[in-house]
PDB file of N, CA, C, O and CB in Angstrom:
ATOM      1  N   UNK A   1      -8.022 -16.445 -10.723  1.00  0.00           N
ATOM      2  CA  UNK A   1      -8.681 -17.314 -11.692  1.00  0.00           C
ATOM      3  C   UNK A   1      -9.918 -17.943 -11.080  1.00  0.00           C
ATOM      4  O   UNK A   1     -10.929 -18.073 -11.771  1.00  0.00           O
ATOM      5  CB  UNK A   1      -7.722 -18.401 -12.190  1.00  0.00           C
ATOM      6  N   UNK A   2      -9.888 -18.334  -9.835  1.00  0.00           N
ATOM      7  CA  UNK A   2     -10.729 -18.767  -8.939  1.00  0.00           C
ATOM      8  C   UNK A   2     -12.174 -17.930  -9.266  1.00  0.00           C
ATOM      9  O   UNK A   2     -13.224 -18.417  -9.684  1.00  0.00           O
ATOM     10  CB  UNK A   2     -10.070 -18.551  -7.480  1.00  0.00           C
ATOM     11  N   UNK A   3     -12.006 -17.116  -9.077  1.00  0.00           N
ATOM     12  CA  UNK A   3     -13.389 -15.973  -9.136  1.00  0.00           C
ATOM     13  C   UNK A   3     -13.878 -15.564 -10.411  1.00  0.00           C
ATOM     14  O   UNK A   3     -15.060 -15.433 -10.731  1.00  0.00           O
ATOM     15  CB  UNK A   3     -13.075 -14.535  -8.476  1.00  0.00           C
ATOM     16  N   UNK A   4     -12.794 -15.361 -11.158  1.00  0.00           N
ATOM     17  CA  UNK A   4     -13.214 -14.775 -12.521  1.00  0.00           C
ATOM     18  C   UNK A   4     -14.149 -16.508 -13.638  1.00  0.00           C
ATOM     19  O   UNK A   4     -15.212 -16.599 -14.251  1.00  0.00           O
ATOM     20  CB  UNK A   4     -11.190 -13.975 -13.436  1.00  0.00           C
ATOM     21  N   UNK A   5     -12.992 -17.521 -13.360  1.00  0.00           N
ATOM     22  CA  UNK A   5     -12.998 -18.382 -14.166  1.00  0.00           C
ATOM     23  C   UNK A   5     -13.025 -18.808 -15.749  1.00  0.00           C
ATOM     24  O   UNK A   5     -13.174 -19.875 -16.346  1.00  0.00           O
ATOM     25  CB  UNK A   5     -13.580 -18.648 -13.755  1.00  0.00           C
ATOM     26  N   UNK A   6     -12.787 -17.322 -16.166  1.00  0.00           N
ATOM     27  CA  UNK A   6     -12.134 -17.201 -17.889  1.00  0.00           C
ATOM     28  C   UNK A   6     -11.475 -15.962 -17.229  1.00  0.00           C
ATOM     29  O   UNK A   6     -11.844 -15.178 -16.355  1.00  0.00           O
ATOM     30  CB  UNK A   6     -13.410 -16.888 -19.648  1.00  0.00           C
ATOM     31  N   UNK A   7     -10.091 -16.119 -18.165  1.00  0.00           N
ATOM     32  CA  UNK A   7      -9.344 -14.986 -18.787  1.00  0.00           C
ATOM     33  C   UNK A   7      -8.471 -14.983 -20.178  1.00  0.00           C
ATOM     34  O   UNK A   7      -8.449 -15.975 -20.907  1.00  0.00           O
ATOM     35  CB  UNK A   7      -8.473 -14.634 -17.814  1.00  0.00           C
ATOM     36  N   UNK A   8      -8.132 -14.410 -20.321  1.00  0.00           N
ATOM     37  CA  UNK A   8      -7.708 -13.793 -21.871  1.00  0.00           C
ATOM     38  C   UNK A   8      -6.137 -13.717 -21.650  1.00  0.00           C
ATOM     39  O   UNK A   8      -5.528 -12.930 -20.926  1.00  0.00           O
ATOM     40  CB  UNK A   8      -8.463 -12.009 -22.326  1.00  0.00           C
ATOM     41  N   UNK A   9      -5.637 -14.722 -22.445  1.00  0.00           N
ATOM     42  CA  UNK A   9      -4.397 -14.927 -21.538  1.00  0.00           C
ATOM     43  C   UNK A   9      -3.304 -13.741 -21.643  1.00  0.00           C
ATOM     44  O   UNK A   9      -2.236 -14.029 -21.102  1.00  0.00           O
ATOM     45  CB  UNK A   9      -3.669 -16.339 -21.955  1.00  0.00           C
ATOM     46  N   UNK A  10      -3.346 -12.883 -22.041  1.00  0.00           N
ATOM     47  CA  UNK A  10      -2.778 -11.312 -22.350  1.00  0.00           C
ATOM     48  C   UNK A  10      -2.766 -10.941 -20.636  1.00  0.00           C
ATOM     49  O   UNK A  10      -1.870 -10.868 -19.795  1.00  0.00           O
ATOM     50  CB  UNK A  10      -4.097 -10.051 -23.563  1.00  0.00           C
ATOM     51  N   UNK A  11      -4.313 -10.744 -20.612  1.00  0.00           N
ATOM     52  CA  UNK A  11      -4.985 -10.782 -18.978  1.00  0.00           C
ATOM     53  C   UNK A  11      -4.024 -11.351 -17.624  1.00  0.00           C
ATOM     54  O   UNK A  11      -3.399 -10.792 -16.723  1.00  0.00           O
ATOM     55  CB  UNK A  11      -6.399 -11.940 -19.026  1.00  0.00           C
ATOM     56  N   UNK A  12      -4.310 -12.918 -18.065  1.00  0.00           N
ATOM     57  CA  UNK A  12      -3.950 -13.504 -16.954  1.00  0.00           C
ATOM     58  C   UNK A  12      -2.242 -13.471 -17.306  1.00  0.00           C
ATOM     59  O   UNK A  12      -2.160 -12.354 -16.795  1.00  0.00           O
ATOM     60  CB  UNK A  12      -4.767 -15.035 -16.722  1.00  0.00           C
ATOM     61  N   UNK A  13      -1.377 -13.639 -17.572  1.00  0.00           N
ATOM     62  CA  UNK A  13      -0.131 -13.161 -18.061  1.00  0.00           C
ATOM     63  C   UNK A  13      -0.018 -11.881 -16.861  1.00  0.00           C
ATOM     64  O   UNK A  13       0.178 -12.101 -15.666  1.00  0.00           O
ATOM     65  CB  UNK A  13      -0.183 -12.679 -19.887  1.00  0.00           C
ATOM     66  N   UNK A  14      -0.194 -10.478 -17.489  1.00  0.00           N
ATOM     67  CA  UNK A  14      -0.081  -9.308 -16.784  1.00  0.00           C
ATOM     68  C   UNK A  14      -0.662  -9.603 -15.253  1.00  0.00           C
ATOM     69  O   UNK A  14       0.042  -9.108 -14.373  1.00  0.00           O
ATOM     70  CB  UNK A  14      -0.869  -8.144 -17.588  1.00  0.00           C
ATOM     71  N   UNK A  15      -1.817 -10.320 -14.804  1.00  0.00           N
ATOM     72  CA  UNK A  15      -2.345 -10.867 -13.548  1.00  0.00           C
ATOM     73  C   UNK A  15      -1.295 -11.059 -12.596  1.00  0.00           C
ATOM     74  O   UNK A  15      -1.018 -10.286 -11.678  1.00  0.00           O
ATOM     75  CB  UNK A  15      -3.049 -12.137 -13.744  1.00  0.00           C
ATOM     76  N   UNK A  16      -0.803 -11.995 -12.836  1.00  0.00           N
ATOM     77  CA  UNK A  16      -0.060 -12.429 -12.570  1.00  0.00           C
ATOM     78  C   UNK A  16       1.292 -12.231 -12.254  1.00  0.00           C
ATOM     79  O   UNK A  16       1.895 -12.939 -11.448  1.00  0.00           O
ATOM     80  CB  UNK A  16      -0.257 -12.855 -13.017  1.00  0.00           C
ATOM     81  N   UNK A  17       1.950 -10.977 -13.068  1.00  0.00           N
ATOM     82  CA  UNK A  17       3.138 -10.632 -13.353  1.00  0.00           C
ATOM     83  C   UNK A  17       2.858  -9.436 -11.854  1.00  0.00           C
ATOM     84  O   UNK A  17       3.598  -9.510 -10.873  1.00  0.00           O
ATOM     85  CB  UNK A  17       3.465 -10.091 -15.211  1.00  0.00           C
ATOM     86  N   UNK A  18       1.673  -8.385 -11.932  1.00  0.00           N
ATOM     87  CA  UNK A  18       1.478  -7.725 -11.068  1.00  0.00           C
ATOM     88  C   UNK A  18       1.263  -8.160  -9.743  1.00  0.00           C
ATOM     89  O   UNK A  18       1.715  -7.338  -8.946  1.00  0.00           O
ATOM     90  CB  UNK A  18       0.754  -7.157 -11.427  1.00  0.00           C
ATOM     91  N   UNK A  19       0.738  -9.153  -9.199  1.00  0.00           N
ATOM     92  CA  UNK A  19       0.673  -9.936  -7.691  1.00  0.00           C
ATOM     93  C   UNK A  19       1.987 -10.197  -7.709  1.00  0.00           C
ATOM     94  O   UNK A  19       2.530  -9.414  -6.930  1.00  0.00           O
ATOM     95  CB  UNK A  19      -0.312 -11.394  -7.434  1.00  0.00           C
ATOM     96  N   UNK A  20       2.945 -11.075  -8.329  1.00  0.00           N
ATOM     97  CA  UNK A  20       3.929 -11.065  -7.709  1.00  0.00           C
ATOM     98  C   UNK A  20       5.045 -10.222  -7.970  1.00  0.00           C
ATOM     99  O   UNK A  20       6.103 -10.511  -7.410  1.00  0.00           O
ATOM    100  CB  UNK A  20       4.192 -12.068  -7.692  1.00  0.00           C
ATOM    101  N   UNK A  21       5.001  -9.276  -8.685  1.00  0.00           N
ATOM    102  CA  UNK A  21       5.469  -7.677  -8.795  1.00  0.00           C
ATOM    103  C   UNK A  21       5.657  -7.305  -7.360  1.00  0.00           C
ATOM    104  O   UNK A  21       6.551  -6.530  -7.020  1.00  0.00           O
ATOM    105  CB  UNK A  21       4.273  -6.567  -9.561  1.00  0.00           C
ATOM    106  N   UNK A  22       4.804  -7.861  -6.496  1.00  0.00           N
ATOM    107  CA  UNK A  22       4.715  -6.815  -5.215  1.00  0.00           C
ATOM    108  C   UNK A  22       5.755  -7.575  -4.142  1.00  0.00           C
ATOM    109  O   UNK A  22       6.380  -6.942  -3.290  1.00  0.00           O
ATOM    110  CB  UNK A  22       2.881  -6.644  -4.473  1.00  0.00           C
ATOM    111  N   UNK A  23       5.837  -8.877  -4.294  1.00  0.00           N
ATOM    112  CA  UNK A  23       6.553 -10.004  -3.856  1.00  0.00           C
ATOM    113  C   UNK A  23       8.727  -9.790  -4.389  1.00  0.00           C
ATOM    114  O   UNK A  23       9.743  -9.559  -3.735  1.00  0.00           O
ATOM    115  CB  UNK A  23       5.489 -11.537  -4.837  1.00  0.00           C
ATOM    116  N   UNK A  24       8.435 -10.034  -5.813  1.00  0.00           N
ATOM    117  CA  UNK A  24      10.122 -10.020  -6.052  1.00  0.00           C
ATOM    118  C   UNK A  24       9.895  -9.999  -8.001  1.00  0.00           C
ATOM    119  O   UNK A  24       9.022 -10.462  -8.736  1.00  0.00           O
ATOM    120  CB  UNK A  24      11.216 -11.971  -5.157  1.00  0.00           C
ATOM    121  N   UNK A  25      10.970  -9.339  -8.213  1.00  0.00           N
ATOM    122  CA  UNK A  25      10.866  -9.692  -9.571  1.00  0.00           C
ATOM    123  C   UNK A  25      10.595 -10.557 -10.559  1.00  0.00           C
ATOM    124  O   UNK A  25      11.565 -11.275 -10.802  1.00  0.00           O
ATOM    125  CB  UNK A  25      11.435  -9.579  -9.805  1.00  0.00           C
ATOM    126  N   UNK A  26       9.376 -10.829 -11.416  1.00  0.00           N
ATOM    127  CA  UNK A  26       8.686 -11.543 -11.907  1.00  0.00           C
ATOM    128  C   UNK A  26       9.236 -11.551 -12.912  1.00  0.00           C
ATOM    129  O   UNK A  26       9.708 -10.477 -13.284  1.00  0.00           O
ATOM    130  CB  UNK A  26       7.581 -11.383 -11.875  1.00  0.00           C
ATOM    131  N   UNK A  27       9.470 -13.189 -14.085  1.00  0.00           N
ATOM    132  CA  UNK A  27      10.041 -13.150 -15.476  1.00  0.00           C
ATOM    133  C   UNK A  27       8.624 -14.113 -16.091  1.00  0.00           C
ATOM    134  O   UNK A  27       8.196 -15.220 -15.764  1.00  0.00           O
ATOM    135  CB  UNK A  27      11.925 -13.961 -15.646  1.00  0.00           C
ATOM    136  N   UNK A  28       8.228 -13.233 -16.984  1.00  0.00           N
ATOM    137  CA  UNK A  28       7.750 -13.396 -17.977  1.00  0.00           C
ATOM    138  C   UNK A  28       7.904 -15.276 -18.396  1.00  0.00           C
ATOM    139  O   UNK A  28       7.164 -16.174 -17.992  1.00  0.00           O
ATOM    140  CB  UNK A  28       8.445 -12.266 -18.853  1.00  0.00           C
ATOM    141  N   UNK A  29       8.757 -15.362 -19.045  1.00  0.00           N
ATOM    142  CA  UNK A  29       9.278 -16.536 -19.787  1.00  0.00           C
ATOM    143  C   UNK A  29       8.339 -17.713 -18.324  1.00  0.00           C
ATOM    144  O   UNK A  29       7.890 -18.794 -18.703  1.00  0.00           O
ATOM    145  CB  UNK A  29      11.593 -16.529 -20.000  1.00  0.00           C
ATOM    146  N   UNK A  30       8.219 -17.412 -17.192  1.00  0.00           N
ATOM    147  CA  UNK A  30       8.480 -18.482 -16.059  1.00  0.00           C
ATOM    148  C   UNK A  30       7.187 -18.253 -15.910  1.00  0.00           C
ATOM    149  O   UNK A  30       6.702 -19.338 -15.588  1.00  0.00           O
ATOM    150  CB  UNK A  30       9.571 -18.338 -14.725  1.00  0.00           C
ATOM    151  N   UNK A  31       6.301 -17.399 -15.965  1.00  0.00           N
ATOM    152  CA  UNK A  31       5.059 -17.121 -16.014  1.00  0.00           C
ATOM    153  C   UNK A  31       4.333 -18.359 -16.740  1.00  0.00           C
ATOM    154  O   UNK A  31       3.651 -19.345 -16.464  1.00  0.00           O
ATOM    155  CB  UNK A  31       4.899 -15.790 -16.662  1.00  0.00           C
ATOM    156  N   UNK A  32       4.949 -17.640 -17.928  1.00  0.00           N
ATOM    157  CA  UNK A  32       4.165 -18.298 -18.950  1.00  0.00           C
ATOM    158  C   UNK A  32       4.374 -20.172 -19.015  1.00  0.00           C
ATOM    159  O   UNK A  32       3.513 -20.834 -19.595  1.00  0.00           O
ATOM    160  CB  UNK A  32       4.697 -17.505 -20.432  1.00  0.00           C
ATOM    161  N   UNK A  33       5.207 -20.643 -18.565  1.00  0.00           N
ATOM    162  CA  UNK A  33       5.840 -22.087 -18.536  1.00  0.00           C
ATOM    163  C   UNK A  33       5.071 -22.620 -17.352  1.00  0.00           C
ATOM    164  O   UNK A  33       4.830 -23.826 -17.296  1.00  0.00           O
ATOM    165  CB  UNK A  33       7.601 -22.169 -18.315  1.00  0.00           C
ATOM    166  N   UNK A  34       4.741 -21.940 -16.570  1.00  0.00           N
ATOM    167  CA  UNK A  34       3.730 -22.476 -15.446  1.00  0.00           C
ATOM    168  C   UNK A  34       2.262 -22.424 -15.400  1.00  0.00           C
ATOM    169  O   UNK A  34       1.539 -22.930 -14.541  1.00  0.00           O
ATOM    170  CB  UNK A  34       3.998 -21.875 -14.343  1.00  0.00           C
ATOM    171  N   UNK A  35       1.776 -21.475 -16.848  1.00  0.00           N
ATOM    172  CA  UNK A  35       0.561 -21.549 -17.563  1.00  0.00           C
ATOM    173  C   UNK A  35       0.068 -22.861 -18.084  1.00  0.00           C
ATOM    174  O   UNK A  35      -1.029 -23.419 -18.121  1.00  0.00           O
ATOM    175  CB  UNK A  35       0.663 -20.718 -18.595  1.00  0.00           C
ATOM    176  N   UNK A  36       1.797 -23.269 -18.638  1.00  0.00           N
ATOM    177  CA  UNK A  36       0.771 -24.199 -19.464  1.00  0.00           C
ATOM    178  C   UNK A  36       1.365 -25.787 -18.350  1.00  0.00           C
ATOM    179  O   UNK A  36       0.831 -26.870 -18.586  1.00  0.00           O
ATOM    180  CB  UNK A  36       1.234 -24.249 -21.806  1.00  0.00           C
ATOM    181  N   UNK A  37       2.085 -25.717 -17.610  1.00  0.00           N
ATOM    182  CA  UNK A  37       2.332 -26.949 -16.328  1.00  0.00           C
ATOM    183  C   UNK A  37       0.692 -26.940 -15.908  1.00  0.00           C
ATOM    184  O   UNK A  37      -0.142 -27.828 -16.081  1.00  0.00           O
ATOM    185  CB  UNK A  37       3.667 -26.367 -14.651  1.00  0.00           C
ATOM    186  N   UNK A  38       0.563 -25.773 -15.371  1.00  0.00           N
ATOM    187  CA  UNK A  38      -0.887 -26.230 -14.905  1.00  0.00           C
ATOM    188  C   UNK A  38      -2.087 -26.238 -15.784  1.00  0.00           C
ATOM    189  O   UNK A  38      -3.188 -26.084 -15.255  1.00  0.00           O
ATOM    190  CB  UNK A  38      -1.299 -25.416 -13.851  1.00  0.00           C
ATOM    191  N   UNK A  39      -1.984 -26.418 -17.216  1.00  0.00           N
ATOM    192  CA  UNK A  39      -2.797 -26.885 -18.413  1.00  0.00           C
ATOM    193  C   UNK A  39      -2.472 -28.509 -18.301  1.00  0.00           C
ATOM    194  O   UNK A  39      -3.379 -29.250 -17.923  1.00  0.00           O
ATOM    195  CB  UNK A  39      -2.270 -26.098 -20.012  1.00  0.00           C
ATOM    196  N   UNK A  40      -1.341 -28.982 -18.589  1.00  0.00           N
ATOM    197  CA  UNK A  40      -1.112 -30.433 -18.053  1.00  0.00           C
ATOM    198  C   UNK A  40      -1.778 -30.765 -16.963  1.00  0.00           C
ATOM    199  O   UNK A  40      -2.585 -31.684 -17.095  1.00  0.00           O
ATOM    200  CB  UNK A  40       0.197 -30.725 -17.731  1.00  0.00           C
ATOM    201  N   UNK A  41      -1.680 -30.327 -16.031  1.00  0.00           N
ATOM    202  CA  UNK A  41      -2.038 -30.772 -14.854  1.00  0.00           C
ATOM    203  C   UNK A  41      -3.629 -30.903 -14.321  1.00  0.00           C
ATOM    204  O   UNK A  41      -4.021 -31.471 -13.301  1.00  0.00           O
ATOM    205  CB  UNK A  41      -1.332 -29.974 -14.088  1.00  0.00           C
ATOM    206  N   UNK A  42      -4.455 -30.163 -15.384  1.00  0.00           N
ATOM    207  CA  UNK A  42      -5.662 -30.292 -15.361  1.00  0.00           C
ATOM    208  C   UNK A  42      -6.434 -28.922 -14.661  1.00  0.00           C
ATOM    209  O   UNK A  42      -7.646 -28.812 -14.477  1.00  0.00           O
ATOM    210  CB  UNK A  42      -5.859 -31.586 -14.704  1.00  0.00           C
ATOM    211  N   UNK A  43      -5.462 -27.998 -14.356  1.00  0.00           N
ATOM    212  CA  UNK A  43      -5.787 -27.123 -13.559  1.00  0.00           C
ATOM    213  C   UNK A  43      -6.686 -26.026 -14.606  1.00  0.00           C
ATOM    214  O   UNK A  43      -7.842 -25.769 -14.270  1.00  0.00           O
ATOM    215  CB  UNK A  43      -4.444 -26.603 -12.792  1.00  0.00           C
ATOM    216  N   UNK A  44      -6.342 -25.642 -15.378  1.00  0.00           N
ATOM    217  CA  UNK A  44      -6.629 -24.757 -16.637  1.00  0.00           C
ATOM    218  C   UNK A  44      -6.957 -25.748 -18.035  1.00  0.00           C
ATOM    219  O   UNK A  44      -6.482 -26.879 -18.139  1.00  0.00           O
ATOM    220  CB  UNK A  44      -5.168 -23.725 -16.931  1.00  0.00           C
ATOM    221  N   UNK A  45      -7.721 -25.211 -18.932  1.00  0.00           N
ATOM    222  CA  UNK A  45      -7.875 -25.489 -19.940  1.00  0.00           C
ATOM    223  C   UNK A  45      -8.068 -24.471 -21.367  1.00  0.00           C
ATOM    224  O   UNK A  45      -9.108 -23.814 -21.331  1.00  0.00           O
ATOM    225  CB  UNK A  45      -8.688 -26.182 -19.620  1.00  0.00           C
ATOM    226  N   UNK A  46      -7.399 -24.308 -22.328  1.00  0.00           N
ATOM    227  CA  UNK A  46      -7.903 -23.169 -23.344  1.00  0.00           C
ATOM    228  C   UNK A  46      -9.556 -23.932 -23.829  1.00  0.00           C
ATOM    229  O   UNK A  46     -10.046 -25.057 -23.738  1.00  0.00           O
ATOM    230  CB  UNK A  46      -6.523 -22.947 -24.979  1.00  0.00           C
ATOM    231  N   UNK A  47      -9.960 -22.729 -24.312  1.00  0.00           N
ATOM    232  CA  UNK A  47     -11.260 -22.402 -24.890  1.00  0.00           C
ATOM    233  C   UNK A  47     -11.100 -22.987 -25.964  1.00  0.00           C
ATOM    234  O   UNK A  47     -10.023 -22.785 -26.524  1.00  0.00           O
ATOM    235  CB  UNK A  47     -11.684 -21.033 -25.051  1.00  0.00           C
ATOM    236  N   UNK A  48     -12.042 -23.859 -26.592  1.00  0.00           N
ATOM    237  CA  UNK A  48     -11.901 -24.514 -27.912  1.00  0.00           C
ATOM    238  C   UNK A  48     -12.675 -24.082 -28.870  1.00  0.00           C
ATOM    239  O   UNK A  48     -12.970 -24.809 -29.818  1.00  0.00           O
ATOM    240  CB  UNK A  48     -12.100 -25.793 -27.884  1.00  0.00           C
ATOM    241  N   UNK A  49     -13.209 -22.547 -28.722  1.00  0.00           N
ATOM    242  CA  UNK A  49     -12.941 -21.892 -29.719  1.00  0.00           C
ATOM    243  C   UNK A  49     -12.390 -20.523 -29.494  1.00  0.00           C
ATOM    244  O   UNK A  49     -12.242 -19.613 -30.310  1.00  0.00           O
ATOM    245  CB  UNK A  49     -13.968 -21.905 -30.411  1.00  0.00           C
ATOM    246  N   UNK A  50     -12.172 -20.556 -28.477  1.00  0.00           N
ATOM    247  CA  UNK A  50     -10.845 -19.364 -28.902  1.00  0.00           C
ATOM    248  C   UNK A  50      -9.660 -19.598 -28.398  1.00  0.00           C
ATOM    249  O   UNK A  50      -9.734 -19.351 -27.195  1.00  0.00           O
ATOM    250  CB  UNK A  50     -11.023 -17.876 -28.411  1.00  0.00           C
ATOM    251  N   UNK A  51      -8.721 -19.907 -28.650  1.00  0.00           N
ATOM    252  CA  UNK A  51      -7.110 -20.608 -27.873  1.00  0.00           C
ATOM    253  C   UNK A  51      -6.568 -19.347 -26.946  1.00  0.00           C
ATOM    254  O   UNK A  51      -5.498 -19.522 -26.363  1.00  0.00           O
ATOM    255  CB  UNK A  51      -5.537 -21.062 -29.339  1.00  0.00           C
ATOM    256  N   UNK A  52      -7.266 -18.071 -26.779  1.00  0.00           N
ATOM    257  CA  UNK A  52      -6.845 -16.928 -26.463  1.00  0.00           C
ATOM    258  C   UNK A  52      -7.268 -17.129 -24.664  1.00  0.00           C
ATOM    259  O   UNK A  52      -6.730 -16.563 -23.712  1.00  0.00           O
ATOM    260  CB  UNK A  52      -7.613 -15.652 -27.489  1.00  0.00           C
ATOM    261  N   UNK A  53      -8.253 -17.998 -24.653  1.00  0.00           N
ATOM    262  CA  UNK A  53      -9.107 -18.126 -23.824  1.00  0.00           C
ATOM    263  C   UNK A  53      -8.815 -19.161 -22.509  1.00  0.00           C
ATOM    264  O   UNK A  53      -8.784 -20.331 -22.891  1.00  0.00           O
ATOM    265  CB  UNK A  53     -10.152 -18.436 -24.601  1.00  0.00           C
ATOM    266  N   UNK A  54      -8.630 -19.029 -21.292  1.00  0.00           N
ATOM    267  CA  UNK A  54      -8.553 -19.864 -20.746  1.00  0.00           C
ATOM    268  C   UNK A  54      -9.423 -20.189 -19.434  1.00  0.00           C
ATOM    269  O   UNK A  54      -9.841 -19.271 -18.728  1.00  0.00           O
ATOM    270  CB  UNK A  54      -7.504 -19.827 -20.708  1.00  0.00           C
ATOM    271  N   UNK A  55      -9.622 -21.251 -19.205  1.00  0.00           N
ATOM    272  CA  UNK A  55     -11.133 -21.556 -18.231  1.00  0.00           C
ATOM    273  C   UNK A  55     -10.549 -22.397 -16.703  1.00  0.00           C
ATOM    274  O   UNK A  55     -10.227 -23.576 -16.553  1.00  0.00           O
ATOM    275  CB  UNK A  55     -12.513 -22.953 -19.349  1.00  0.00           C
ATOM    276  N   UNK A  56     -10.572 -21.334 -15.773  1.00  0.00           N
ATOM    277  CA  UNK A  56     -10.420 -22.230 -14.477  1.00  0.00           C
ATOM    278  C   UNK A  56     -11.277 -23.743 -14.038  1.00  0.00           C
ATOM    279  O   UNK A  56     -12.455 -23.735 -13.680  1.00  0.00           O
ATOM    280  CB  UNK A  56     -10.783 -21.235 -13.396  1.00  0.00           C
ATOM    281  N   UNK A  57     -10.302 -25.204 -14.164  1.00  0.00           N
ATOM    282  CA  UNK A  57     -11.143 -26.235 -14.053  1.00  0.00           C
ATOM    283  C   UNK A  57     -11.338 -26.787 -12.379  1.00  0.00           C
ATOM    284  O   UNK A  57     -12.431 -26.817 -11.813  1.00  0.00           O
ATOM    285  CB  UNK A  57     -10.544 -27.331 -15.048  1.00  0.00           C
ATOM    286  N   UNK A  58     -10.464 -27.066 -11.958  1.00  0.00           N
ATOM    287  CA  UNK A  58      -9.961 -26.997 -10.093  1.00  0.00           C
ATOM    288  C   UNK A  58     -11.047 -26.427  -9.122  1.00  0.00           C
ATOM    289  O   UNK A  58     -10.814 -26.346  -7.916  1.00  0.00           O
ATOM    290  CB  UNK A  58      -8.508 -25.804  -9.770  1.00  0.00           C
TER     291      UNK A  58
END
């Protein structure tokens, strides 16, 4: 996210699932619940006009 600083959360979803694919079996559901922890947290933000969209803030 660092480098890119938008992704398409379809994108960052699968991103994600594949890096730690290589590590140990990745669940979906836990992915996604730590998408939006670090939306709270100020880390990420969606695109306000496209909700599809999300913008590295950090």
């Amino acid at each position: 996210m660092k480098s890119r600083k938008v992704l398409a959360y379809q994108q960052l979803v699968l991103e994600c699932a594949e890096q730690l694919g290589r590590m140990f079996k990745s669940d979906v559901k836990a992915i996604k619940k730590r998408i939006e922890d670090l939306i709270t947290r100020d880390y990420l933000e969606r695109d306000k006009d496209n909700p599809n969209l999300f913008k590295y803030l950090a």
